[in-house]
C-alpha positions in Angstrom: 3.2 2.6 18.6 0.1 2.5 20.8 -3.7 0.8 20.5 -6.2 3.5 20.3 -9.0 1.7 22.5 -11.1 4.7 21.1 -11.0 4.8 18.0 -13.4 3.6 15.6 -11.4 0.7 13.7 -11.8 -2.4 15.7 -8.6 -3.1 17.6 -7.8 -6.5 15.5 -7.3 -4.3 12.6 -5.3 -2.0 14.3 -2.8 -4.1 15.6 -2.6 -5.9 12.1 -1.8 -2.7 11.0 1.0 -2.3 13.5 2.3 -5.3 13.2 2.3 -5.0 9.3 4.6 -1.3 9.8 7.1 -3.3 11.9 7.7 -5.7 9.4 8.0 -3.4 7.0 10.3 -1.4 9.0 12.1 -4.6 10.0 11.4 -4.7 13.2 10.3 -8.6 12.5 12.3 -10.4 9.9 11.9 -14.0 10.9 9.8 -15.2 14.0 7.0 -12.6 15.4 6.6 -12.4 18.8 4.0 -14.8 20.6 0.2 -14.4 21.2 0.8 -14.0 24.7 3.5 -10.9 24.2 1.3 -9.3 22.1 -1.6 -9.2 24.7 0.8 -7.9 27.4 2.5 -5.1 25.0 -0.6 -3.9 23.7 -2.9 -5.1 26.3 -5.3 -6.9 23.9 -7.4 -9.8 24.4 -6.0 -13.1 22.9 -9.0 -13.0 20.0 -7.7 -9.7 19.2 -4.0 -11.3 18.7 -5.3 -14.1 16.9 -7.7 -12.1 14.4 -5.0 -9.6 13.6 -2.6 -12.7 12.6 -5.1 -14.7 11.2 -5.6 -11.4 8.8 -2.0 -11.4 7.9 -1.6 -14.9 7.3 -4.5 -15.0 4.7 -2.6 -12.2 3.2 0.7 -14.1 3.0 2.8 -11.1 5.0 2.9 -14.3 8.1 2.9 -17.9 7.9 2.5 -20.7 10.4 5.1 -23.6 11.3 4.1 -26.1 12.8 5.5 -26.6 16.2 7.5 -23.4 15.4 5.8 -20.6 15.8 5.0 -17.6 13.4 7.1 -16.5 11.1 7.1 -13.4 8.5 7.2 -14.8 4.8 7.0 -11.5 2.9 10.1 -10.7 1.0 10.1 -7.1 0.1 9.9 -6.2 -3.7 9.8 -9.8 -4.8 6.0 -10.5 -3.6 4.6 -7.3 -4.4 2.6 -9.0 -6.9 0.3 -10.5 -4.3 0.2 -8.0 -1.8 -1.3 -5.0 -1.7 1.3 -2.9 0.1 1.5 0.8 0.2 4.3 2.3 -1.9 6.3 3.6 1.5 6.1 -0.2 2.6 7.8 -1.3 -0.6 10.0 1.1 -0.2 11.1 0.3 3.6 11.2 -3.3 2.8 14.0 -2.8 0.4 15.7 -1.1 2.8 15.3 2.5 1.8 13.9 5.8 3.1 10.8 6.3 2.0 9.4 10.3 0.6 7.4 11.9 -1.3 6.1 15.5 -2.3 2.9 16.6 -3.7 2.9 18.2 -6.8 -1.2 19.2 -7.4 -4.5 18.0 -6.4 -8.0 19.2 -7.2 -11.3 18.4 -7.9 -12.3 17.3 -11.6 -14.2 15.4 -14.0 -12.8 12.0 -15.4 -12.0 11.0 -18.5 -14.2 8.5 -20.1 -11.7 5.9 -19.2 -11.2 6.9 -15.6 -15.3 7.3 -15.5 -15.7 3.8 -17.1 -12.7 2.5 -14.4 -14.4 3.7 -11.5 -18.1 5.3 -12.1 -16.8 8.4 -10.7 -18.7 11.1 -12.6 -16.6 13.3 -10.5 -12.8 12.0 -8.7 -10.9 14.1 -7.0 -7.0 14.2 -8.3 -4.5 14.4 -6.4 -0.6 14.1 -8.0 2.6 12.7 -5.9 6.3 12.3 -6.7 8.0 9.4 -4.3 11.2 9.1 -3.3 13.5 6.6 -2.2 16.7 7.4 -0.2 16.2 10.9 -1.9 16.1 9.6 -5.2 13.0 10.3 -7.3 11.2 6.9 -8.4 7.9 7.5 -9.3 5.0 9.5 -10.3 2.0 8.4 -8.5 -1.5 9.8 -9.8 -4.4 8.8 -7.8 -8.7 9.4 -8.2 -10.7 9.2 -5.1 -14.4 9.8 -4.7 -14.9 13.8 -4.2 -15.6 13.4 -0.3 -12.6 11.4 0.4 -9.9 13.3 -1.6 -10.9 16.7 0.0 -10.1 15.0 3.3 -7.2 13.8 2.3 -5.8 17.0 1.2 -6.2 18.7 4.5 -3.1 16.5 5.8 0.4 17.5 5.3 0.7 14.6 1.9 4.6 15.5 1.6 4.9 13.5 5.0 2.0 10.9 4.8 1.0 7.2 3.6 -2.4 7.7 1.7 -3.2 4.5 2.2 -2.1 5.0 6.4 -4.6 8.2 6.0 -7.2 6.6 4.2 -7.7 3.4 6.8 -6.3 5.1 9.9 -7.4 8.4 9.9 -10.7 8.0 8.0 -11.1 4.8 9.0 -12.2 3.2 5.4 -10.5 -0.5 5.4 -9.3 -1.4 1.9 -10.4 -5.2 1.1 -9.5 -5.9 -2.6 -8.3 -4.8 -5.6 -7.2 -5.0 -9.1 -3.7 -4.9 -10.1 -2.3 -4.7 -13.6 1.3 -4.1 -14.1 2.9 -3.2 -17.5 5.7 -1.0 -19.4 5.6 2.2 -21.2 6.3 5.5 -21.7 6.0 8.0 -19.3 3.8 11.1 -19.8 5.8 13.8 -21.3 4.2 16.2 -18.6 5.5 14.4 -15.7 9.2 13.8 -17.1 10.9 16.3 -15.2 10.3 14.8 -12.0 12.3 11.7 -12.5 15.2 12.8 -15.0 14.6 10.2 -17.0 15.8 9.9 -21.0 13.1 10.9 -23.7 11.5 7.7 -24.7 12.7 5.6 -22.2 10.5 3.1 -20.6 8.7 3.1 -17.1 6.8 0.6 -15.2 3.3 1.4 -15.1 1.1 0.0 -12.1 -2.7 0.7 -12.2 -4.8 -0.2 -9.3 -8.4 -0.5 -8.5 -8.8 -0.3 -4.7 -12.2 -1.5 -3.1 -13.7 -1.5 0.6 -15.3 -3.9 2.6 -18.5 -3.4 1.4 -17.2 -3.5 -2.8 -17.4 0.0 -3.3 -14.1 1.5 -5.2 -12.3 3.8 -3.1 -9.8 4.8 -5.2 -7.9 4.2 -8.9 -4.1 4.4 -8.4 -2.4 4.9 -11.7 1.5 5.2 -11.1 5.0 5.5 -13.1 7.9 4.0 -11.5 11.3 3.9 -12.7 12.0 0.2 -13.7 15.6 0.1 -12.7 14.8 0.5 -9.2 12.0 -2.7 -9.1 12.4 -6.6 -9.8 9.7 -9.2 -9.7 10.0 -13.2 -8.8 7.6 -15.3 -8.8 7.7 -19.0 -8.1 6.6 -22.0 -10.3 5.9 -25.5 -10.2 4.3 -28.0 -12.7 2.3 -30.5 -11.4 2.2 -34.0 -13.2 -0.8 -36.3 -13.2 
């Protein structure tokens, strides 16, 4: 795992990047390493350590104890809520091998909802089924603006991370985006790919995915099995 001092995305990003893949691969499960081992393994400026921590701290992957040090506070399924992690991270974090295989992509024109979604008069579609430990857990079925998906498609997607392609290789940095999270049925077309009963339930995860700049880079709509996924979320009341 190397800095690419030539690439196009600054070097802050990248090493948040790295940083974030060894977490998920559990390389770091309690205290990161310090600022000054970062600089000499990557040989990186001290700002460039500190940005790329400062990054993941806002984004609750690390937090900061006093005195202490650095220490990595996501918890693998349990905070996916607030994250927004790739599915192959979620998958690594709960200590799986992560797959997937693509089943059809093209260029089309949205339905009214997907147009109304995203403004994409035309998306281009491309179709996934992920794995875990060989074991099919999802459909993933994702829109991208026409000039993005066609570069996409020309990487071997059975053996990628869209989202890895997406920042990494076409160097688009995701900022925000829009989560909703709810149960259903899954579509009768993609049933064969995860063996599931007629008419059993699925959870169903749609996400809105934005740049820097607030332009929507891609609608995520995706059907996981919900035996394989819990959620916690932690409470408190405040009195006064």
């Amino acid at each position: 795992m190397n800095i690419d001092y030539n690439h196009p995305i600054p070097l802050h990003i990248q090493l948040k990047d790295l940083i974030e893949q060894q977490i998920a691969e559990g390389v770091y499960s309690e205290q990161i390493p310090s600022e000054r081992q970062f600089m000499e393994k990557f040989n990186v400026s001290r700002s460039t350590v500190r940005e790329a921590i400062s990054l993941l701290v806002r984004e609750g992957i690390l937090e900061k104890r006093h005195g202490k040090g650095t220490f990595v506070s996501l918890k693998p399924i349990q905070d996916w809520l607030g994250h927004l992690s790739s599915t192959t991270e979620v998958i690594r974090g709960m200590g799986m091998k992560p797959g997937a295989k693509l089943i059809t992509h093209y260029k089309t024109t949205p339905d009214p909802y997907i147009q109304g979604l995203t403004g994409f008069r035309e998306a281009y579609f491309i179709k996934r089924v992920r794995f875990a430990d060989d074991i099919p857990i999802g459909v993933e079925r994702h829109y991208y603006p026409v000039e993005i998906g066609q570069k996409l498609v020309k990487y071997d997607l059975d053996n990628a991370t869209l989202y890895d392609l997406v920042q990494n290789e076409l160097g688009i940095q995701f900022a925000e985006a829009d989560q909703s999270i709810s149960c259903g049925p899954l579509l009768e077309e993609d049933r064969e790919y995860l063996g599931i009963p007629s008419g059993a339930c699925v959870m169903t995860v749609r996400r809105v995915i934005k740049n820097e700049a607030g332009r929507i880079i891609e609608l995520e709509t995706a059907f996981y099995r919900s035996d394989m996924y819990t959620f916690k979320v932690n409470l408190s009341r405040k009195f006064g």
